[in-house]
mmCIF file of the N, C-alpha and C atoms, coordinates in Angstrom:
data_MODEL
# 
_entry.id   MODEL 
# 
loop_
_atom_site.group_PDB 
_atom_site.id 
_atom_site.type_symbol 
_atom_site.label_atom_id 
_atom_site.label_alt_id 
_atom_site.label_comp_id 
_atom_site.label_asym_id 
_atom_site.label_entity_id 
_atom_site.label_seq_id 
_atom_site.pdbx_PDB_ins_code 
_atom_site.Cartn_x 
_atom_site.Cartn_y 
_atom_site.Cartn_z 
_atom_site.occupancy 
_atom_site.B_iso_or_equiv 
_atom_site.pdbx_formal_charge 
_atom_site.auth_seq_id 
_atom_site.auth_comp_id 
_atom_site.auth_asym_id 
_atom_site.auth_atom_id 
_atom_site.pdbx_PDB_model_num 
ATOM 1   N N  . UNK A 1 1  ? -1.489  3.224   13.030  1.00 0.00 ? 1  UNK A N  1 
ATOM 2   C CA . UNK A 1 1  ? -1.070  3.754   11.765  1.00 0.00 ? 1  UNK A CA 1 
ATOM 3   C C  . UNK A 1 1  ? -2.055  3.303   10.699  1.00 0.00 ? 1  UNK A C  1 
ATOM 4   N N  . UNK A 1 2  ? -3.017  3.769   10.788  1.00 0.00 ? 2  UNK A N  1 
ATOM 5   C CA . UNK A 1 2  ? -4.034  3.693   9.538   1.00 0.00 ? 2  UNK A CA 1 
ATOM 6   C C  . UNK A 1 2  ? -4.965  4.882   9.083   1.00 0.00 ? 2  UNK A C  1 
ATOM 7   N N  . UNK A 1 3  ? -5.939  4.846   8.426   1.00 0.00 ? 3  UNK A N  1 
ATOM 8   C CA . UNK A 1 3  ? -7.006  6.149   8.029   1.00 0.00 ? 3  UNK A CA 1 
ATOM 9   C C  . UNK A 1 3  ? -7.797  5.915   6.993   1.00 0.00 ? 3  UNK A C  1 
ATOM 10  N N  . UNK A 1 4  ? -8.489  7.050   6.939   1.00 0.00 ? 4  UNK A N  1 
ATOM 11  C CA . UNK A 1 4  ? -9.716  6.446   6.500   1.00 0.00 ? 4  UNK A CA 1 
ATOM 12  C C  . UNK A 1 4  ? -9.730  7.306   5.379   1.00 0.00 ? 4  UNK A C  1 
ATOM 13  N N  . UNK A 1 5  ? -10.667 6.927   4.623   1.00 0.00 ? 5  UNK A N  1 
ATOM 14  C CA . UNK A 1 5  ? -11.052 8.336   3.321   1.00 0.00 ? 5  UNK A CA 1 
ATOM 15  C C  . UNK A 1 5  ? -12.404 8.178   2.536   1.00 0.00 ? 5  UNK A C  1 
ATOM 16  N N  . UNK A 1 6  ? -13.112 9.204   2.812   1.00 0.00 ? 6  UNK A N  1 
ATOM 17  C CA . UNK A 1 6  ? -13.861 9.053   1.779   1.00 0.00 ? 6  UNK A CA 1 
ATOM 18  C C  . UNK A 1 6  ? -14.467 8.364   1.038   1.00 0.00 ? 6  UNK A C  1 
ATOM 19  N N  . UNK A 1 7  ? -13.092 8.703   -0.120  1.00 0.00 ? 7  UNK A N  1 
ATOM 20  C CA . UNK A 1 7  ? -13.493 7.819   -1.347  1.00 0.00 ? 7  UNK A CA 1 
ATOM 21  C C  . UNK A 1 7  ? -13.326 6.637   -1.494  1.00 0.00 ? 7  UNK A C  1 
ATOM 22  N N  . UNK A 1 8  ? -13.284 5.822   -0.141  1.00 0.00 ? 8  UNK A N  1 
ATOM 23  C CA . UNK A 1 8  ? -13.335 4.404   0.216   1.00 0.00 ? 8  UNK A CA 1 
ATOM 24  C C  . UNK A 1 8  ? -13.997 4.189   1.469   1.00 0.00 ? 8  UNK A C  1 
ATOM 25  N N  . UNK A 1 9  ? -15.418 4.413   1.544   1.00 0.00 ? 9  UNK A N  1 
ATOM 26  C CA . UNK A 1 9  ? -16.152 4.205   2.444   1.00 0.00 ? 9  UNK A CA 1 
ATOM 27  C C  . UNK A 1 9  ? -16.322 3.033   3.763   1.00 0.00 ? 9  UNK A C  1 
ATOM 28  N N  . UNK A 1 10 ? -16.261 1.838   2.722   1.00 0.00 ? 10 UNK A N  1 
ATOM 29  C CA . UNK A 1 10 ? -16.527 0.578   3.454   1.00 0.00 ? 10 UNK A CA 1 
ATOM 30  C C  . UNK A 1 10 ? -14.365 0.196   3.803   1.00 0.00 ? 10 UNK A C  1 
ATOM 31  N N  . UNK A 1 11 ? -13.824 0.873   3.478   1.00 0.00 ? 11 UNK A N  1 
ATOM 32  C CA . UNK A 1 11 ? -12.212 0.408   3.749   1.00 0.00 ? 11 UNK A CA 1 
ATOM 33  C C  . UNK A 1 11 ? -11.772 0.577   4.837   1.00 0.00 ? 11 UNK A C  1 
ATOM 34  N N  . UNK A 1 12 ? -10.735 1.058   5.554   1.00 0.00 ? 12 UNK A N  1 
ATOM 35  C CA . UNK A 1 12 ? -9.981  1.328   6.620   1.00 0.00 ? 12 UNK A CA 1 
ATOM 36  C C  . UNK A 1 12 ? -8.275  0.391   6.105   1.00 0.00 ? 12 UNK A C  1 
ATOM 37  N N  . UNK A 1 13 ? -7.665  1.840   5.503   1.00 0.00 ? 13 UNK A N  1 
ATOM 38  C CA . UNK A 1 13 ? -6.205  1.392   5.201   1.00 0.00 ? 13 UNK A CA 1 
ATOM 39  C C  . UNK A 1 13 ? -5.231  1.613   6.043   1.00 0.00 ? 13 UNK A C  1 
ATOM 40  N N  . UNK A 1 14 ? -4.571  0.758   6.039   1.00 0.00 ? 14 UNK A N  1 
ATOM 41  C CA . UNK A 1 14 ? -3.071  0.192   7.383   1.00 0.00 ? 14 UNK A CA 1 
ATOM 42  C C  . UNK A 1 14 ? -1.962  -0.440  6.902   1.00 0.00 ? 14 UNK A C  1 
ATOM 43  N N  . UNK A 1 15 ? -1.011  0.259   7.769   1.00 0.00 ? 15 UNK A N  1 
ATOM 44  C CA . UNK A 1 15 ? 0.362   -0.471  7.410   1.00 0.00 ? 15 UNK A CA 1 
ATOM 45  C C  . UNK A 1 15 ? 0.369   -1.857  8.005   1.00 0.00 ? 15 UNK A C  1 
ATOM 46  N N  . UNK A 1 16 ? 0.949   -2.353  7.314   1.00 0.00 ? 16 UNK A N  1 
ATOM 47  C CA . UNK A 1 16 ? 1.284   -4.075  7.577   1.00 0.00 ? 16 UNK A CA 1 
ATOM 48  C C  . UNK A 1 16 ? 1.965   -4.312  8.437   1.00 0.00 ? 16 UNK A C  1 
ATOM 49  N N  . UNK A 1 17 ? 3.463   -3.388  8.333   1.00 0.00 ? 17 UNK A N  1 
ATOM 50  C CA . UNK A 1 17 ? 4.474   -3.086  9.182   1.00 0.00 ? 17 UNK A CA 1 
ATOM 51  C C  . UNK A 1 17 ? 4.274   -2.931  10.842  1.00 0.00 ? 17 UNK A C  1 
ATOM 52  N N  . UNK A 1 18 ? 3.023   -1.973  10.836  1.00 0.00 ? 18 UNK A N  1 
ATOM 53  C CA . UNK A 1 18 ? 2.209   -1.726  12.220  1.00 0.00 ? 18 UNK A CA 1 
ATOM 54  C C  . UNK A 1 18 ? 1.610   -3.329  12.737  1.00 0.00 ? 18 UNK A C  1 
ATOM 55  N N  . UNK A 1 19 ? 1.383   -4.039  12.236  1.00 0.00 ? 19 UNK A N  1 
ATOM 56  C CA . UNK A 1 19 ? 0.729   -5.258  12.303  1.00 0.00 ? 19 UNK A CA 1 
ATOM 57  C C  . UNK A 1 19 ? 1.631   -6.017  13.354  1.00 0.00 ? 19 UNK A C  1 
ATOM 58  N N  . UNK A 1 20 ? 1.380   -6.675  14.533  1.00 0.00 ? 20 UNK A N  1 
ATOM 59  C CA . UNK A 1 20 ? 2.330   -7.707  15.584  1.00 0.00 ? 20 UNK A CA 1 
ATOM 60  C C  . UNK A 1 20 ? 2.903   -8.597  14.348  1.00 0.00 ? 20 UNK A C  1 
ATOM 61  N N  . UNK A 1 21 ? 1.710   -9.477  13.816  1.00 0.00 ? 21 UNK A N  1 
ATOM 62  C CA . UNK A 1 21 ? 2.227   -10.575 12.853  1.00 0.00 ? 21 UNK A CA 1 
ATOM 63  C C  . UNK A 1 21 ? 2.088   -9.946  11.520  1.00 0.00 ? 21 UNK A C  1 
ATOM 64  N N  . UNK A 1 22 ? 2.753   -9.193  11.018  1.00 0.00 ? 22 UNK A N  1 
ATOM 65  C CA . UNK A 1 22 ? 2.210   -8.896  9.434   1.00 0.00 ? 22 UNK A CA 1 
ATOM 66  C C  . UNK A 1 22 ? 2.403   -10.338 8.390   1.00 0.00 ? 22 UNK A C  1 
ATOM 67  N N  . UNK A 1 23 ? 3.343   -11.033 8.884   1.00 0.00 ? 23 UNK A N  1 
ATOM 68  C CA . UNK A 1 23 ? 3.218   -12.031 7.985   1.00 0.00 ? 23 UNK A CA 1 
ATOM 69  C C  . UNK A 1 23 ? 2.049   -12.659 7.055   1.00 0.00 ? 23 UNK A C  1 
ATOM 70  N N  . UNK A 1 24 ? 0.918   -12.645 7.975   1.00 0.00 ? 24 UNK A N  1 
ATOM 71  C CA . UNK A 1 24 ? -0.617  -13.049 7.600   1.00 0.00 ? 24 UNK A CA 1 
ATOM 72  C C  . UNK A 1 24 ? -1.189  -12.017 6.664   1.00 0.00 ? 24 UNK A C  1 
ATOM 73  N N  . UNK A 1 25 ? -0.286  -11.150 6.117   1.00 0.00 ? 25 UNK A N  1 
ATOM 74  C CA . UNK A 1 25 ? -1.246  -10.201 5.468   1.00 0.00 ? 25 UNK A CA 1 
ATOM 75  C C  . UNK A 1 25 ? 0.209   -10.071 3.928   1.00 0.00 ? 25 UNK A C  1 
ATOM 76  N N  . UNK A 1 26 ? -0.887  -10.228 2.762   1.00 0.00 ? 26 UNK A N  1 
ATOM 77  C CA . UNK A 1 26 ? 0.053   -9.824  1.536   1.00 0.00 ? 26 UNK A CA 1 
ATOM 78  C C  . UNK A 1 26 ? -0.318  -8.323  1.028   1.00 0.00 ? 26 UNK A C  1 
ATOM 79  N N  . UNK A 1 27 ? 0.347   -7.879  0.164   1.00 0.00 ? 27 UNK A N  1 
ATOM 80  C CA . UNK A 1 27 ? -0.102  -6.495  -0.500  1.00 0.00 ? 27 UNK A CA 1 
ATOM 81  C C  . UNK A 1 27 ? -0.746  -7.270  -1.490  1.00 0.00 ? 27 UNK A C  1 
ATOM 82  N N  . UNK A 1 28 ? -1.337  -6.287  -2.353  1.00 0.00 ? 28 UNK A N  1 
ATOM 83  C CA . UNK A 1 28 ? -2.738  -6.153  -3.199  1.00 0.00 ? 28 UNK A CA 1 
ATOM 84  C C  . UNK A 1 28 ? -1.610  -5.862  -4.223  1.00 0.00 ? 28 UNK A C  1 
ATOM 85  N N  . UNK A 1 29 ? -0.951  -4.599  -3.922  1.00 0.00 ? 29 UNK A N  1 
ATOM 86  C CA . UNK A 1 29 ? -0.948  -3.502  -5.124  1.00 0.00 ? 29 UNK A CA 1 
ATOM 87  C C  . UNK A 1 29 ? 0.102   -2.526  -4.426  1.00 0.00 ? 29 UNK A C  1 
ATOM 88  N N  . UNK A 1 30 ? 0.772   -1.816  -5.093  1.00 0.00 ? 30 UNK A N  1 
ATOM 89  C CA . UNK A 1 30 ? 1.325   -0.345  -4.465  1.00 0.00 ? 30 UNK A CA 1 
ATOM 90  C C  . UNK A 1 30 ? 1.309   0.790   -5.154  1.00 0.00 ? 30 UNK A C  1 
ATOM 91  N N  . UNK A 1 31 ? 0.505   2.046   -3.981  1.00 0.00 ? 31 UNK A N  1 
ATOM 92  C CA . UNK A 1 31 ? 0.431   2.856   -4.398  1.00 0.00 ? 31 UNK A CA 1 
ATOM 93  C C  . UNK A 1 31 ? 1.719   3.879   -3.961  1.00 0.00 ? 31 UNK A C  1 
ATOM 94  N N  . UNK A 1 32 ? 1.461   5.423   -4.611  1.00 0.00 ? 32 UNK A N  1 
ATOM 95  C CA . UNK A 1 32 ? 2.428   6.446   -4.627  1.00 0.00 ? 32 UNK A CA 1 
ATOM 96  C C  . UNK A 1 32 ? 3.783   5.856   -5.189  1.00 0.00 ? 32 UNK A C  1 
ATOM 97  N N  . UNK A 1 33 ? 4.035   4.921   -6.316  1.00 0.00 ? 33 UNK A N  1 
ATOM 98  C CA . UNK A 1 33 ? 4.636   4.330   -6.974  1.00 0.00 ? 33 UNK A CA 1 
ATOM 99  C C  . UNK A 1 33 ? 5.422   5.402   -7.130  1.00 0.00 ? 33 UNK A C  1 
ATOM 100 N N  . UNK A 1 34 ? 5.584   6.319   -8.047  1.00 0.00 ? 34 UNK A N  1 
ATOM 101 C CA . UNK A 1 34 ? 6.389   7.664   -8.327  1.00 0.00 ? 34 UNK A CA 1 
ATOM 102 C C  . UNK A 1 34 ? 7.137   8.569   -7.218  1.00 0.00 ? 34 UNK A C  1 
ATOM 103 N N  . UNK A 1 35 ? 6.287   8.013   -5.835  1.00 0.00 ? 35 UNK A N  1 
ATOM 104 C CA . UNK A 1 35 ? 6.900   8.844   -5.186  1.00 0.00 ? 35 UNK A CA 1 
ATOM 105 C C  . UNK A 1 35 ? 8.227   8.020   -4.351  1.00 0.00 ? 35 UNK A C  1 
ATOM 106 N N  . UNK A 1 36 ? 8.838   6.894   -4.958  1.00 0.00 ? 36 UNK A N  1 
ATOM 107 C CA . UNK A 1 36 ? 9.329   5.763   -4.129  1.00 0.00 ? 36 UNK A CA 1 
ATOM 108 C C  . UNK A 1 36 ? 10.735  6.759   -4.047  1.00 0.00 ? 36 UNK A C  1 
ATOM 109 N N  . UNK A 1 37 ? 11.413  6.212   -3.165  1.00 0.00 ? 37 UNK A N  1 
ATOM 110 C CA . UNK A 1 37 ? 12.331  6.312   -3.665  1.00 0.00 ? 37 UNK A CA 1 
ATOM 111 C C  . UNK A 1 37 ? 13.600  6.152   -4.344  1.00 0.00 ? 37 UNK A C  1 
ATOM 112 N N  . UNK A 1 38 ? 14.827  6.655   -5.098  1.00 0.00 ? 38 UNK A N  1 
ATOM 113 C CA . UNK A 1 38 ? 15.800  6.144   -6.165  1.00 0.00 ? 38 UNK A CA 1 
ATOM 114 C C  . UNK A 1 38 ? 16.018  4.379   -5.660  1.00 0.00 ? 38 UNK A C  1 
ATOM 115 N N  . UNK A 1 39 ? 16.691  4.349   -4.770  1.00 0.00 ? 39 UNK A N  1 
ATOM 116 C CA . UNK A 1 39 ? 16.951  3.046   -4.758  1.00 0.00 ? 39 UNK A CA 1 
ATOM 117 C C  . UNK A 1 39 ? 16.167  1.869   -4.065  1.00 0.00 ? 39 UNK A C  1 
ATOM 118 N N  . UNK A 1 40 ? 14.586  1.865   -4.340  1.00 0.00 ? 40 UNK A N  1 
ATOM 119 C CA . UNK A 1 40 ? 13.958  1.100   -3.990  1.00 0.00 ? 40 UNK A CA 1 
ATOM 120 C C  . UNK A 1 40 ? 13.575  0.067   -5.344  1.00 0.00 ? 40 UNK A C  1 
ATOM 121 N N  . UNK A 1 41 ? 13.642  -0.848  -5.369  1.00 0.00 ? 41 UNK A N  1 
ATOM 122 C CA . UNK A 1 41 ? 13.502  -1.871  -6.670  1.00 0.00 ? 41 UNK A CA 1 
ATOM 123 C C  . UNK A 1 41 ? 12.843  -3.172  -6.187  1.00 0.00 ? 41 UNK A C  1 
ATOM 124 N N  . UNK A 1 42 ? 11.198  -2.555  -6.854  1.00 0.00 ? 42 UNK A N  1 
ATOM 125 C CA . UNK A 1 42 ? 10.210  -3.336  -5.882  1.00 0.00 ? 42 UNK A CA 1 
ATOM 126 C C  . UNK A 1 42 ? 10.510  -4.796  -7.240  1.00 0.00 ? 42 UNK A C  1 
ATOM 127 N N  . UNK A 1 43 ? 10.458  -6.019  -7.218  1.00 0.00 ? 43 UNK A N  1 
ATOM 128 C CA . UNK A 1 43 ? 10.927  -7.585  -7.765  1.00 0.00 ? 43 UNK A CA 1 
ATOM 129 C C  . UNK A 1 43 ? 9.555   -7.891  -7.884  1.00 0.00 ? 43 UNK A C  1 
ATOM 130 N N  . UNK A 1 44 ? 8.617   -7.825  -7.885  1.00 0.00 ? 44 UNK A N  1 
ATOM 131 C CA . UNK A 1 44 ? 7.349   -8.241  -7.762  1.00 0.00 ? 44 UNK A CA 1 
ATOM 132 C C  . UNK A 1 44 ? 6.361   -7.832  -9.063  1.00 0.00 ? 44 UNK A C  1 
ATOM 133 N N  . UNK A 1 45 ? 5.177   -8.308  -9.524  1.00 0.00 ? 45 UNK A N  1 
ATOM 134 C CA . UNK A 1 45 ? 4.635   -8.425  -10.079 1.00 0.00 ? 45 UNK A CA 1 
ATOM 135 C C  . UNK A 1 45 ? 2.663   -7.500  -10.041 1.00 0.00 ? 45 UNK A C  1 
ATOM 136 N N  . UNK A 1 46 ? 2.930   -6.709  -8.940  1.00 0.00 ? 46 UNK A N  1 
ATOM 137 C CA . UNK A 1 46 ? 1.981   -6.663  -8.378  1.00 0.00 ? 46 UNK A CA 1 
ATOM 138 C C  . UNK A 1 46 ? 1.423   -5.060  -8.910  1.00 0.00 ? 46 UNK A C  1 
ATOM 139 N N  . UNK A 1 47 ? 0.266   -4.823  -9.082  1.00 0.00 ? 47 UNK A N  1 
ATOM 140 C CA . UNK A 1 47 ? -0.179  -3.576  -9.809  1.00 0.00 ? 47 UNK A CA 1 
ATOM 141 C C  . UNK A 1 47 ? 0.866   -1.969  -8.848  1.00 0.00 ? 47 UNK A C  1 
ATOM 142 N N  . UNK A 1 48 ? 0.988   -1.438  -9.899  1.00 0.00 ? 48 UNK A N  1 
ATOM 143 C CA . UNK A 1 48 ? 1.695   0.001   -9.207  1.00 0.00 ? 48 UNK A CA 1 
ATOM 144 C C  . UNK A 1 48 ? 0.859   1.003   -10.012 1.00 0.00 ? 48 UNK A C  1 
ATOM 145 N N  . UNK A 1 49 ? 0.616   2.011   -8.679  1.00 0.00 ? 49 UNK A N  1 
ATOM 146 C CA . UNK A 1 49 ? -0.188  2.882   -9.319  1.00 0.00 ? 49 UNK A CA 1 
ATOM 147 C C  . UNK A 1 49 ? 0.603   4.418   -8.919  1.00 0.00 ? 49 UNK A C  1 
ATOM 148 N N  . UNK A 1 50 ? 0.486   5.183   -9.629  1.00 0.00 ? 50 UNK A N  1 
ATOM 149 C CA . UNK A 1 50 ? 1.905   6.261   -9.402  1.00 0.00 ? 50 UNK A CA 1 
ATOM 150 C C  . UNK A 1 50 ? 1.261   7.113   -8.176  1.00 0.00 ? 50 UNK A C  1 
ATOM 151 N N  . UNK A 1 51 ? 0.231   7.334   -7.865  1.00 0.00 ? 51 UNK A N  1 
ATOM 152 C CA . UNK A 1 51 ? -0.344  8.213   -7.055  1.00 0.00 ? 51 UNK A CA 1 
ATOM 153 C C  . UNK A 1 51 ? -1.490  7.867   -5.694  1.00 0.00 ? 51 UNK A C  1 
ATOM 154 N N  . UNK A 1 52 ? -2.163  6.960   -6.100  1.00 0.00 ? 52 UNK A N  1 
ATOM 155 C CA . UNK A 1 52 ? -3.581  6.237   -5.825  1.00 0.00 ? 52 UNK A CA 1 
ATOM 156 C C  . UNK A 1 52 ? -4.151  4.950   -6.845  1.00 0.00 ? 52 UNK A C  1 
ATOM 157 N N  . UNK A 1 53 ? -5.343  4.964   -6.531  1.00 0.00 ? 53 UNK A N  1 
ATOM 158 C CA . UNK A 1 53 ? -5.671  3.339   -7.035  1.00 0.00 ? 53 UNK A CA 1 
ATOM 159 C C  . UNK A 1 53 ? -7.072  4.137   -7.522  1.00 0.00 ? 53 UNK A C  1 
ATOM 160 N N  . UNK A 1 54 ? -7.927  5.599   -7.563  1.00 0.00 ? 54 UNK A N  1 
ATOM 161 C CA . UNK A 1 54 ? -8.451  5.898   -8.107  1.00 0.00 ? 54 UNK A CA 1 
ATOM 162 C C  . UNK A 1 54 ? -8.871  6.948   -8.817  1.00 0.00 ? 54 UNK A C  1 
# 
């Protein structure tokens, strides 16, 4: 569960979730912010971007 794009050449983005241990891994940031849904109420402090990050 990951992919690639473009407009992030040197990246390769993946779910955490997919991860054996995701524990070892934090988020950055979350994107498609707008598209969450009603009763998700992210507690965190961490950049939200409504669509993408560029």
């Amino acid at each position: 569960m990951a992919y690639e794009n473009d407009k992030y050449p040197e990246e390769i983005h993946f779910y955490a979730a997919s991860l054996e241990d995701s524990q070892n891994f934090s988020p950055q940031f979350h994107v498609h912010y707008a598209e969450r849904l009603p009763w998700i109420d992210l507690s965190d402090d961490l950049p939200r971007y409504d669509h993408g990050t560029g």
